[in-house]
Residue, then its C-alpha position, 0 to 999 in steps of 0.5 A: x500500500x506503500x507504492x508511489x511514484x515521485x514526482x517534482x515536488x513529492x510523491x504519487x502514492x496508491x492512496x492518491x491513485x485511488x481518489x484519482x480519475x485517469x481515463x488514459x488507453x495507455x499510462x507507461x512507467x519506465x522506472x524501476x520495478x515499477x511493475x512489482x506487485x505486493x501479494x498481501x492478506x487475502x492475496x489480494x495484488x497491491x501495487x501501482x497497477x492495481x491504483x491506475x487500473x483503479x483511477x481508469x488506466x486501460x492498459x499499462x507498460x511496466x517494467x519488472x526489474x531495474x533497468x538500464x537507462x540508454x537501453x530503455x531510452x532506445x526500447x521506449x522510442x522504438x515501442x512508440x515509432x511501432x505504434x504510432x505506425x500502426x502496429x497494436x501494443x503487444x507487437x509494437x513492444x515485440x519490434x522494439x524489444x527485438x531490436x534492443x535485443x539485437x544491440x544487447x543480447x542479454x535480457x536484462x537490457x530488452x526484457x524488462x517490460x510488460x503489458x498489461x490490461x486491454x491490448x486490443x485494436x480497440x485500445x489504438x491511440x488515433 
């Protein structure tokens, strides 16, 4: 219940999320581990996929493990070049991540990421 994201001037917390209102296709955290969730009583999944699904995100673009910079800034544009161009969400970050992967091999630096939520045509941004 303690996840959030920090912006300028403070934090972005779970609590904050679910008072929120984000009506957004696609919300993109490329950070750290910003797709760990937390399995509490009840196992139920806490974190902050479950606040922006919650303030109306449809479909969110998570890493799950540190991630390297440059690597990421050159996955993030390629991932937004394939779908602008038309490609839908999953196949434009499959390009992308194939890409980054034929720089650097190891996962580390291409697989971070995943989707989640709808990842449907009907969820294209134009």
């Amino acid at each position: 219940m303690f996840s959030s994201i920090r912006m300028g001037d403070g934090y972005l917390n779970l609590y904050d999320l679910y008072q929120m209102r984000l009506p957004s296709k696609l919300v993109t955290l490329s950070g750290c581990a910003t797709g760990m969730n937390f399995v509490s009583a009840g196992d139920e999944l806490l974190g902050l996929q479950r606040g922006l699904f919650c303030a109306g995100a449809s479909s969110l673009l998570l890493s799950l493990w540190d991630v390297y910079d440059q690597s990421t800034a050159k996955l993030m544009e390629a991932f937004y070049k394939n779908y602008i161009a038309g490609r839908e969400l999953a196949a434009a970050l499959q390009a992308a991540m194939q890409q980054i992967r034929e720089e650097h091999p190891h996962p580390y630096f291409w697989a971070p990421f995943v989707l989640a939520g709808k990842i449907t045509e009907t969820n294209r941004l134009n």
